[in-house]
N, C-alpha and C positions, 0 to 999 in steps of 0.2 A: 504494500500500500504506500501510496507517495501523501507523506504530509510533510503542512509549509508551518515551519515554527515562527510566526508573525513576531513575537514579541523579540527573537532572537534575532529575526532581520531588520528589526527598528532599527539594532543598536549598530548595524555590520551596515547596513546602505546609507551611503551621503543623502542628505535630501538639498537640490539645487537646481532652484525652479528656473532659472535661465538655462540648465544644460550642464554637461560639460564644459571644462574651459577650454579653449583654442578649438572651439569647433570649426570644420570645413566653412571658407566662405563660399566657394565656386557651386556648392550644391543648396536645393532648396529644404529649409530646418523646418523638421516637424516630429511630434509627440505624439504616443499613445498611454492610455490607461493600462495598464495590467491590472482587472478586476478580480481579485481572489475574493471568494466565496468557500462559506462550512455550510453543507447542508445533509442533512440523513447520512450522518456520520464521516462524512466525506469534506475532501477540497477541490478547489478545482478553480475553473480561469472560465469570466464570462466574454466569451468571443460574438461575434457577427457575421453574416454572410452577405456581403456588398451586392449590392443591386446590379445584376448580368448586364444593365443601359450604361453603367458609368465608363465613363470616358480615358481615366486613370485606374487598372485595375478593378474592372468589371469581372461581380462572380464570386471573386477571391474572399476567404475566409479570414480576418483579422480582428486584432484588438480595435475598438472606437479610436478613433484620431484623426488626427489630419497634421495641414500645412499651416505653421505660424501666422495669422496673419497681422498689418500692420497696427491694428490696434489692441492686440495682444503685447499685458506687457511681458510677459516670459511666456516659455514651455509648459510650461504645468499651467498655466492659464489657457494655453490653446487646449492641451488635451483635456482638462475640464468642460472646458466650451463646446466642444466636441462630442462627450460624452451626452452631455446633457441633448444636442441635437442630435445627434444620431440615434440614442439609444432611450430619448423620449423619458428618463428620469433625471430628479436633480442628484449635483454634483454635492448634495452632503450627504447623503446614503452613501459617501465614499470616505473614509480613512485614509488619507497618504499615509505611506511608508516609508517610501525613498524611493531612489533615482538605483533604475540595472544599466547595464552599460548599451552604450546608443550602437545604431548600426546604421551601415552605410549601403547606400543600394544599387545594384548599377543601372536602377533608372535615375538615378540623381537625388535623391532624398540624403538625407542622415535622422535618422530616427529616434527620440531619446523617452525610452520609456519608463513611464511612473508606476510601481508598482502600489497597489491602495487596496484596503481592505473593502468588502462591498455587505451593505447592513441592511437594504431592502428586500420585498418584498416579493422579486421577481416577475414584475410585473412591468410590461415596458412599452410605452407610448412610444413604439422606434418609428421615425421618418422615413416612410414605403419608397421616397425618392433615393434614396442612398442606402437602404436596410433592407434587404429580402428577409429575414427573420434574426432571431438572437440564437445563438447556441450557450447551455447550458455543459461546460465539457469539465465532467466529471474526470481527475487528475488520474486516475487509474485504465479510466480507458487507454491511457498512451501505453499502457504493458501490454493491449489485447490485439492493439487497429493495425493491420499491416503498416511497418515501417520500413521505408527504402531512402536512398540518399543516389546523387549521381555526383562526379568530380570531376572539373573541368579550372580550364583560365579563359579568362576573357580574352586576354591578349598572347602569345608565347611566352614574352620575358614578365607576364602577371603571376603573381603567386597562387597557388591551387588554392579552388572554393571546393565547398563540400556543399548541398544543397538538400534538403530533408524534405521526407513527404511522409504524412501519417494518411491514410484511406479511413475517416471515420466516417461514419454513418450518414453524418449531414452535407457530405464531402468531402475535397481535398483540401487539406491544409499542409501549405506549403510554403517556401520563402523564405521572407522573411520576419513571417509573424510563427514560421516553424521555428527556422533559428532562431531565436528571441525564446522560445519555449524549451526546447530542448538544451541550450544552453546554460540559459536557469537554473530546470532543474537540477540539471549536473553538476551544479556548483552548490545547490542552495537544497537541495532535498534527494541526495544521492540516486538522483534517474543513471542508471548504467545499461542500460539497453542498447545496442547496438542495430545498426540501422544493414538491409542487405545491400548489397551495391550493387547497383547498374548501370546497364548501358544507357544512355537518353536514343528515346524512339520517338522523336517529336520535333519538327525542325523549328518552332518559336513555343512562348511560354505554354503550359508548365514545363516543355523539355521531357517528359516523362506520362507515358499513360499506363498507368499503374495495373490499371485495368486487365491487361493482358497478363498479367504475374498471381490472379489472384482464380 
């Protein structure tokens, strides 16, 4: 069973709602929530599945968030703002914790996500423009759902990426709202599970159709 010791990661995660320091300028800064939830006995991460029309990552399965905008005066204030539109609840059913470490993406993002305890009710006025539904992902199912990764470089002389897919129920969750999860855990709730490798049979995103492996 994967559990998250909240009171153990107050004291181990910075909280800095501007970000990291010296983040990339060349890319566009944006935030997400990490919603951890206890419910019937369990933990677990409140995810969303992006509306199949959007324009940026259509379909894809992530944490709430988005892109900084200019009247945001930090990170943690966009991924709040964010939260609350996208997933149709307020931003105080949420506990911050701290700041996981940000990620960089190669559609040009840099990601820095807040990880925050979640005390409602699970009930979610989500925005059908930007929200196909919420997923409730129960922290355990990651030991059951088919998990694969593919390995590659962007460029020859780029350093090898590793790329993770879990096949759960409500879909593929992949990316970098997978790294961002798997990573975590591995650090912060001894996830050791190991992912199969393949080949990519897919010539644009997700790079992989999992589908044929299962």
């Amino acid at each position: 069973m994967i559990r998250l010791e909240l009171d153990k990661l107050k004291k181990e995660l910075p909280l800095l709602p501007e970000g990291e320091p010296n983040l990339p300028e060349d890319v566009a800064h944006s935030s997400v929530v990490m919603p951890v939830f206890h419910k019937n006995g369990q933990d677990g991460f409140l995810l969303q599945k992006r509306n199949p029309n959007l324009a940026s990552h259509p379909g894809q399965i992530s944490f709430p968030g988005g892109v900084k905008d200019l009247e945001d005066k930090d990170l943690l204030h966009t991924a709040l703002r964010e939260w609350e539109e996208e997933m149709g609840a307020p931003d105080k059913e949420l506990s911050v914790i701290g700041n996981y470490r940000g990620q960089l993406t190669h559609t040009g993002f840099h990601i820095t996500p807040f990880l925050a305890k979640y005390s409602g009710d699970f009930r979610f006025e989500f925005n059908p423009e930007e929200v196909e539904r919420i997923i409730i992902l129960e922290l355990d199912r990651l030991w059951e759902a088919p998990f694969y990764s593919i390995k590659g470089r962007r460029k020859p002389d780029s350093p090898l990426l590793e790329v993770f897919y879990f096949d759960i129920e409500e879909g593929l969750l992949w990316g970098a709202t997978a790294r961002i999860i798997v990573d975590f855990l591995r650090e912060h709730a001894g996830f050791d599970r190991s992912p199969i490798l393949r080949t990519p049979n897919l010539s644009s995103a997700p790079f992989l159709d999992v589908k044929k492996y299962e």
